[in-house]
N, C-alpha and C positions, 0 to 999 in steps of 0.2 A: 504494500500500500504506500503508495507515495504521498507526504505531507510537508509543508514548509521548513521542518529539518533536512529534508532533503534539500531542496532548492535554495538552502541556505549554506548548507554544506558545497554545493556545486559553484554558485558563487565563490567561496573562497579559495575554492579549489582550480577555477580558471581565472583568478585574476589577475592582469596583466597579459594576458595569454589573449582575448576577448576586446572590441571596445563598446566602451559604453557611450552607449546611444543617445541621440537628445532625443529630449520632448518636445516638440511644436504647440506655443500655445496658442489658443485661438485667436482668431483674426474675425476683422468686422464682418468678413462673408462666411464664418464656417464656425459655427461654436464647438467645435470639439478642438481636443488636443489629437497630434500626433505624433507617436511612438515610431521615431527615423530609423527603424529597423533595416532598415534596404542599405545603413550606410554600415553593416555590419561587415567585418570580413568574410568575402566571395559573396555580399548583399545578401544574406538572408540569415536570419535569427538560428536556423541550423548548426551554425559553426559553435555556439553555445555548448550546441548535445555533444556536439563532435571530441569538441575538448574535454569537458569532462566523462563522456563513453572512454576514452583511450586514455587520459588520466588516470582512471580507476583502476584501467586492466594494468596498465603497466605498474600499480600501487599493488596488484594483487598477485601479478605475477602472469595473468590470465592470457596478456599479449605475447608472443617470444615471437623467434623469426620468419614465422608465416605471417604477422601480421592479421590487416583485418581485414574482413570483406563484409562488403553492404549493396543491399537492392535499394536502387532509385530511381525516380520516375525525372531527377537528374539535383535537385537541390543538396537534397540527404551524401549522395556522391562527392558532389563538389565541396562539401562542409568536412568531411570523412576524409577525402584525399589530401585538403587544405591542412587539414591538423596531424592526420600521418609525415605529412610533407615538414611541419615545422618540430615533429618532436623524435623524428627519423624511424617514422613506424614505413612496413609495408603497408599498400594499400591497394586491392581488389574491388571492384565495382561494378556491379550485373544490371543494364541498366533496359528498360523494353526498346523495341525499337522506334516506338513514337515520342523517345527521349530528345527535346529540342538540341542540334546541331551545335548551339552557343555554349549548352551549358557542357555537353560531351566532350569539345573540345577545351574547355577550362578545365576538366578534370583530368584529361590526359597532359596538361599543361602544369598543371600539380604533380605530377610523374606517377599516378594511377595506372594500375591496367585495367580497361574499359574493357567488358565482354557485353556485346547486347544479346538477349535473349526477349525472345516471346512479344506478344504485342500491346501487353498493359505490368503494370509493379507487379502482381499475383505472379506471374509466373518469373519475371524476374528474381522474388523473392526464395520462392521454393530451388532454383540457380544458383543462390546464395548459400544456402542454408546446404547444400550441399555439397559446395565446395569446402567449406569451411568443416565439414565432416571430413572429408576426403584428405585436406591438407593440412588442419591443427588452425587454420586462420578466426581468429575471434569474431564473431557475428556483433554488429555495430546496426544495433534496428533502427529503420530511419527513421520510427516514432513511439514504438511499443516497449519502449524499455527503461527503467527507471533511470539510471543515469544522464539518457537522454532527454527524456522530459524532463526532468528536476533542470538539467541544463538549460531547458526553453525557459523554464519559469524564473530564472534569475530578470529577463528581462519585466516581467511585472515586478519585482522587486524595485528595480531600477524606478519607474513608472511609480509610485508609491511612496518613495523616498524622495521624488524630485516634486510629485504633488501629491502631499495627503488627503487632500479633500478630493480625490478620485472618486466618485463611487460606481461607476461603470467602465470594462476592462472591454471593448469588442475586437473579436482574434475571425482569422479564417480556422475551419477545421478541415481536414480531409483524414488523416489518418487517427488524428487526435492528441498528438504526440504535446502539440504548443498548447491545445486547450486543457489538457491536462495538467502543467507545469505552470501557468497560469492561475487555473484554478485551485490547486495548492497554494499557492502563494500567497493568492488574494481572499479565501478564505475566512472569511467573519472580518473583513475588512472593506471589499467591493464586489458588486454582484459582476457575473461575465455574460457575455451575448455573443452567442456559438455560431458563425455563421456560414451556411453552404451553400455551391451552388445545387441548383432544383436534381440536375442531372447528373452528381453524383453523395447522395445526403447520406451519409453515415450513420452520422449524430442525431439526428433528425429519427430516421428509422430505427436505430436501436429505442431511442426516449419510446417509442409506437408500440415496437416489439416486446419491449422489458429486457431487450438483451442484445447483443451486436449480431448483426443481421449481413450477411451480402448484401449488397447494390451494385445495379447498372454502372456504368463508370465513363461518362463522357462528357462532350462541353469544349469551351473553352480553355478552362482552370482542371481542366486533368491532369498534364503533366506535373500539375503540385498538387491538388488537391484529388487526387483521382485513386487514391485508396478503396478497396472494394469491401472493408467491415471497418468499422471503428475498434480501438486496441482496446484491452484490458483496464489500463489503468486510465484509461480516457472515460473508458463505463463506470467505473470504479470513482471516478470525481462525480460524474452526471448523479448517483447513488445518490452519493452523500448530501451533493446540493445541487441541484436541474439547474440548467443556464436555460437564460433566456434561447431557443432555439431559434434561428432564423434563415430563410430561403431564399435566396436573387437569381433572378435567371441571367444566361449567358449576355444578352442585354443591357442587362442593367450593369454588370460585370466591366464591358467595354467603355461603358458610359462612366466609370467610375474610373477604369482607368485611366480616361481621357483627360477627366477632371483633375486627375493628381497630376496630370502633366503640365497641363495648362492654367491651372490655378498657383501652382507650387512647385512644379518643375521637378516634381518626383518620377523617375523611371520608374512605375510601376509594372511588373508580369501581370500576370492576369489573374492567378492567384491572390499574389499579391493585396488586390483592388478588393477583394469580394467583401472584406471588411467594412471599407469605407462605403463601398454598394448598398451595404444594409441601410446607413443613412440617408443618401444621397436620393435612395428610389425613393424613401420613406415607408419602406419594410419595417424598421426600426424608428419609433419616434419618441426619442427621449420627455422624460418627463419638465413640467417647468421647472428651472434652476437646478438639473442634473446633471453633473458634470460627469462628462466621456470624456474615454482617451480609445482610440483606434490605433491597435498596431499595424504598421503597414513594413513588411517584413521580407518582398523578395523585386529583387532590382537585376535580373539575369534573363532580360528579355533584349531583340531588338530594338536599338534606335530610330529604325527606319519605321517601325510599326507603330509611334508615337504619335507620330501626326502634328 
């Protein structure tokens, strides 16, 4: 069970390693804050887990010469080969092959070896999970695993610390790794707002089911958010305390990513966007005098596609 001992432990366990992000405070046209997660190393809040996943192992012995391997839909990858690369681990990487071009070739730019497999993360992962049987290489999950999540949630720490009177934390979910580590953190301190896109709802569908469910898995925001069940410890937070759930369609998705470019000059992914999507459709409508912060957390998309 992961709890804000964890994600406080992970914190000090990558610091200096990590940086820390600003908060954007509101402006006259947008009353939320946001969470510059996109300006994190290899843009995306990932690199968090990554460091503390392979911190741990190498604290426990868990990593030796095989190193680690991990499935990604290409963020998870990039954050994993970026922290193997600074702390002289090997690094394996199974990635589908509808993994965007941009981020594949930053991974193998970190000195990865890229194998793609299959045509979505599911079968990437079971790729993973195999090799890592076969060669002794440490499995580094790109969201279902406590030291990784604990690792996302330092960045609500951050968020909490730079403004206490937060009371609303809104994350993208797809696999559930961030909403998990978040909501630990923020835990009897700010409520969270879970948001997916329609066309692949994890988090949504388990809250339905009482339990993690497959989902369809497509969209836009697939290759980040395109996870095909929500993890354990991501059910395991919904449990304890239900986030506000929330829907945007692929539409609304673009529109939002549009917005972060042209209002703010965020490179937002697509992923990325789905957060601030909740607001912007008005999916999500804050209460009078409720102060939001929106993480906007993955900046590994094309320039050309900004507009």
């Amino acid at each position: 069970m992961l709890d804000r001992t964890d994600v406080q432990a992970a914190a000090a366990r990558i610091a200096g390693r990590v940086r820390r992000t600003p908060l954007m405070p509101p402006s006259d046209r947008d009353a939320v804050w946001l969470k510059c997660e996109f300006l994190q190393h290899c843009g995306v809040f990932k690199t968090r887990g990554a460091f503390n996943r392979q911190l741990a192992g190498l604290e426990t012995g868990e990593i030796g010469d095989a190193g680690v391997v991990v499935a990604s839909g290409g963020n998870a990858g990039l954050a994993q080969a970026f922290a193997a690369r600074d702390l002289g681990i090997r690094a394996t990487v199974f990635v589908p092959q509808s993994a965007p071009d941009v981020k594949v070739r930053r991974i193998e730019a970190y000195g990865a070896d890229v194998v793609r497999v299959g045509s979505e993360y599911a079968e990437a992962y079971d790729a993973a999970v195999a090799f890592g049987e076969r060669t002794g290489a440490a499995l580094a999950h790109a969201y279902d695993q406590l030291e990784v999540a604990a690792g996302a949630g330092t960045l609500a720490e951050e968020i909490l610390e730079d403004e206490p009177s937060i009371d609303t934390i809104v994350v993208a979910v797809g696999g559930g790794g961030l909403y998990a580590g978040v909501a630990a953190s923020a835990l009897g301190r700010a409520r969270v707002v879970a948001v997916e896109p329609e066309l692949c709802p994890t988090l949504h569908s388990a809250l339905e089911a009482g339990r993690p469910v497959d989902v369809a898995v497509a969209g836009v925001a697939a290759d980040s958010l395109g996870a095909r069940r929500l993890g354990d410890l991501a059910f395991s937070a919904l449990e304890k305390e239900p986030p506000t759930s929330v829907l945007v369609t692929d539409d609304e998705i673009m529109d939002a990513r549009s917005s972060l470019w042209s209002e703010f000059r965020v490179p937002s992914e697509t992923g990325a966007a789905a957060a601030y999507a909740a607001l912007l459709s008005g999916r999500y409508v804050p209460e009078d005098a409720e102060r939001v912060a929106v993480v906007v957390c993955g900046a590994n998309t094309d320039p050309a596609t900004l507009g």
